[in-house]
C-alpha positions in Angstrom: 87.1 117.6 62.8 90.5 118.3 62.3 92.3 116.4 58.9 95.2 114.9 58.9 97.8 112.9 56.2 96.9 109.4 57.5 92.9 110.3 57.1 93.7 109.2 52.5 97.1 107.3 53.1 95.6 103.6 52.9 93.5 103.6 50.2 93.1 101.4 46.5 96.7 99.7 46.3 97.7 101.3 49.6 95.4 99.4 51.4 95.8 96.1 49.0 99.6 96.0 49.3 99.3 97.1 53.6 100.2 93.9 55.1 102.5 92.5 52.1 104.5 96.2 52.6 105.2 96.2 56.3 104.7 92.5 57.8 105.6 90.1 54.9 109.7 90.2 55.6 111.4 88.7 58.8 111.9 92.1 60.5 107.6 92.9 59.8 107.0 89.3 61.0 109.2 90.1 64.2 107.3 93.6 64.9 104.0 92.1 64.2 104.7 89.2 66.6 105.9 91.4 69.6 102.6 94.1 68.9 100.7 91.0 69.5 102.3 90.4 72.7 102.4 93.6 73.9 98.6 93.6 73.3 98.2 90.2 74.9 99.7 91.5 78.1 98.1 94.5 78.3 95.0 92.4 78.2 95.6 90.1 80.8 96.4 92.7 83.0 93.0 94.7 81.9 91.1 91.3 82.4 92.5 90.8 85.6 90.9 93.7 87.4 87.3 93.1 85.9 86.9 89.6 83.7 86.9 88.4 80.2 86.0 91.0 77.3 82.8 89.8 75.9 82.8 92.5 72.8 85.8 95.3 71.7 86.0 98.3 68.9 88.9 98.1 66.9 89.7 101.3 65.6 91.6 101.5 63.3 91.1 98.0 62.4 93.1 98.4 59.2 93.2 94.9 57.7 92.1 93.2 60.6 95.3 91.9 61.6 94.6 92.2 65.6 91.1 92.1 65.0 91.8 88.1 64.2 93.8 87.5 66.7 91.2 88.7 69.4 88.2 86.9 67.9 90.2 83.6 68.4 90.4 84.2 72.0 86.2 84.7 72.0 86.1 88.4 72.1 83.4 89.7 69.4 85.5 92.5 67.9 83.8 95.6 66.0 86.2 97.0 63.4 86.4 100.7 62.4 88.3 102.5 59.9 88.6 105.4 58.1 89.5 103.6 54.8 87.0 102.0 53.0 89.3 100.4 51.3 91.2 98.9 54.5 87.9 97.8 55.5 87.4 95.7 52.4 90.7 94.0 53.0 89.8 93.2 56.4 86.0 92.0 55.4 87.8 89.4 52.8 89.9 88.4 55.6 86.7 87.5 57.6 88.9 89.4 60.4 86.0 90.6 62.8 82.1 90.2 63.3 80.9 93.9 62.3 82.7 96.6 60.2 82.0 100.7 60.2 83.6 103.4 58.6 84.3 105.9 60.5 86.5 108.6 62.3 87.6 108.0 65.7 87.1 111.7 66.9 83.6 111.0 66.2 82.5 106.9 67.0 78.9 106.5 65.2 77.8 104.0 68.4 75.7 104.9 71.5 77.7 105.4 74.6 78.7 102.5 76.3 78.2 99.7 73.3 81.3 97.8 74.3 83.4 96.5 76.9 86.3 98.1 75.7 88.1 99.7 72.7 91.5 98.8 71.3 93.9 100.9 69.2 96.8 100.1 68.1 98.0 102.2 65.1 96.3 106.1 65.5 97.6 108.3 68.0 100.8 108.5 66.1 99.3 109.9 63.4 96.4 112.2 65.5 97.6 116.1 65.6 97.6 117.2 69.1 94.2 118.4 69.4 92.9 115.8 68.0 94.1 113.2 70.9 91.8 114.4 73.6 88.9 114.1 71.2 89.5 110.5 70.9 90.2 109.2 74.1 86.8 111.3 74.9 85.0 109.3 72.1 86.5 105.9 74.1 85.7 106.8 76.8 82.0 107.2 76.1 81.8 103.7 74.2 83.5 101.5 76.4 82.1 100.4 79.7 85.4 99.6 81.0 88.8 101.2 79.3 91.0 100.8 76.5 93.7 99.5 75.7 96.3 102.2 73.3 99.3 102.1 71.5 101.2 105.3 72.1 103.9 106.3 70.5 106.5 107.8 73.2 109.8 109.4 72.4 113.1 108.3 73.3 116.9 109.3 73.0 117.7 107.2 70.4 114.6 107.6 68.3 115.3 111.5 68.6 118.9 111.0 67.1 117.4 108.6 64.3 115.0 110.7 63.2 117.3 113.8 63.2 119.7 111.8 61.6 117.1 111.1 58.9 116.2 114.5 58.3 119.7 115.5 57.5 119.6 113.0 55.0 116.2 114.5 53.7 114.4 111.4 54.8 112.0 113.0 57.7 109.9 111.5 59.3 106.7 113.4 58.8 103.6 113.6 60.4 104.0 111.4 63.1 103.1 112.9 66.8 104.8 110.8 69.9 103.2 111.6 73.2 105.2 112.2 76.3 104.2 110.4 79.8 102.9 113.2 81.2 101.1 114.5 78.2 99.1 111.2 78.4 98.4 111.5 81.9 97.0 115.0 81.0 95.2 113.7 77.8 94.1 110.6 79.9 92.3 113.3 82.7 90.9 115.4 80.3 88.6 112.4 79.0 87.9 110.9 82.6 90.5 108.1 82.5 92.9 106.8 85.2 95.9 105.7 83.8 96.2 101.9 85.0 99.3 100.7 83.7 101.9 101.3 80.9 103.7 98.3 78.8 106.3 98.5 77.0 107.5 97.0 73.2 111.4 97.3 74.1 112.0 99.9 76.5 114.3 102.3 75.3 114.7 101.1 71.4 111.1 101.1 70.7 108.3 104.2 70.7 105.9 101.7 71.7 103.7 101.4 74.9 100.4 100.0 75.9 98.2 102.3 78.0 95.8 100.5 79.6 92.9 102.9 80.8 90.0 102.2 83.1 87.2 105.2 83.8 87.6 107.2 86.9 
């Protein structure tokens, strides 16, 4: 399996200091509030075609943050990470029913143990030939889809991060994925593509792909 920066970011004080770093201001609070929504529609629309969720993988559950959310609405949410440390965070946080470290590219669960799989922050940080690997690995643990954050590339965040780099502030290993290049990704694992949602189209990277088996 391919390594990559993200694989030993979010460990010891990393992983203590995660939620404090990013969510703890007003404009965290903000992103952490519209991610929720963003997941919370794509989920309705996901349900919609084939019932509640009974049980989901998180992956990466980080500190559990969606992984709380989702268990209040009765789904019994699996949490993996790479990070043991992140892991610990999200145990004391009583965040989901099971934890298991582990890499996406390689899910240590039988095929089809859940109804679906949720991923909100990873294929931003995958190298390319690492993102066909995971949706593969989805794809043979869920029964029916997933639901992933993808980070797209737009006109203005092409300018910002240029912008940045002149300023030697780049942006570093972070991998958007075109539409197409999903679609592609999406048929090399034996997905169908069922819908795409949208943070704030045009300011924001993010987009929900909902995906349901061929």
């Amino acid at each position: 399996m391919e390594d990559y920066p993200a694989l030993h970011r979010y460990s010891g004080d990393q992983a203590q200091r995660y939620e404090a770093k990013r969510f703890s201001h007003a404009r965290g609070r903000a992103v952490d509030a519209m991610e929720w929504l963003l997941l919370r529609r794509a989920l309705t629309r996901f349900e919609r075609r084939g019932g509640s969720l009974h049980d989901v993988l998180d992956v990466p559950v980080g500190t559990g943050r969606m992984a709380k959310r989702l268990g209040a609405r009765g789904i019994e949410v699996t949490g993996l990470d790479a990070s043991e440390d992140m892991l610990t965070v999200a145990r004391d946080a009583h965040a989901a029913h099971a934890y298991q470290v582990g890499r996406a590219e390689h899910l240590p669960f039988p095929g089809r143990s859940f109804d679906a799989v949720v991923s909100i922050r990873l294929f931003g940080h995958l190298p390319a030939g690492a993102k066909a690997e995971v949706l593969k690995e989805f794809r043979r643990v869920a029964r029916r889809g997933a639901i992933v954050f993808v980070p797209g590339q737009t006109r203005w965040l092409s300018m910002r991060r240029a912008w940045r780099a002149r300023r030697g502030r780049p942006s570093g290993a972070w991998n958007p994925v075109s539409s197409s290049d999903m679609r592609s990704l999406a048929d090399q694992a034996d997905f169908h593509v069922m819908g795409t949602l949208y943070l704030l189209m045009g300011f924001s990277e993010t987009r929900a792909v909902i995906l349901v088996p061929k």
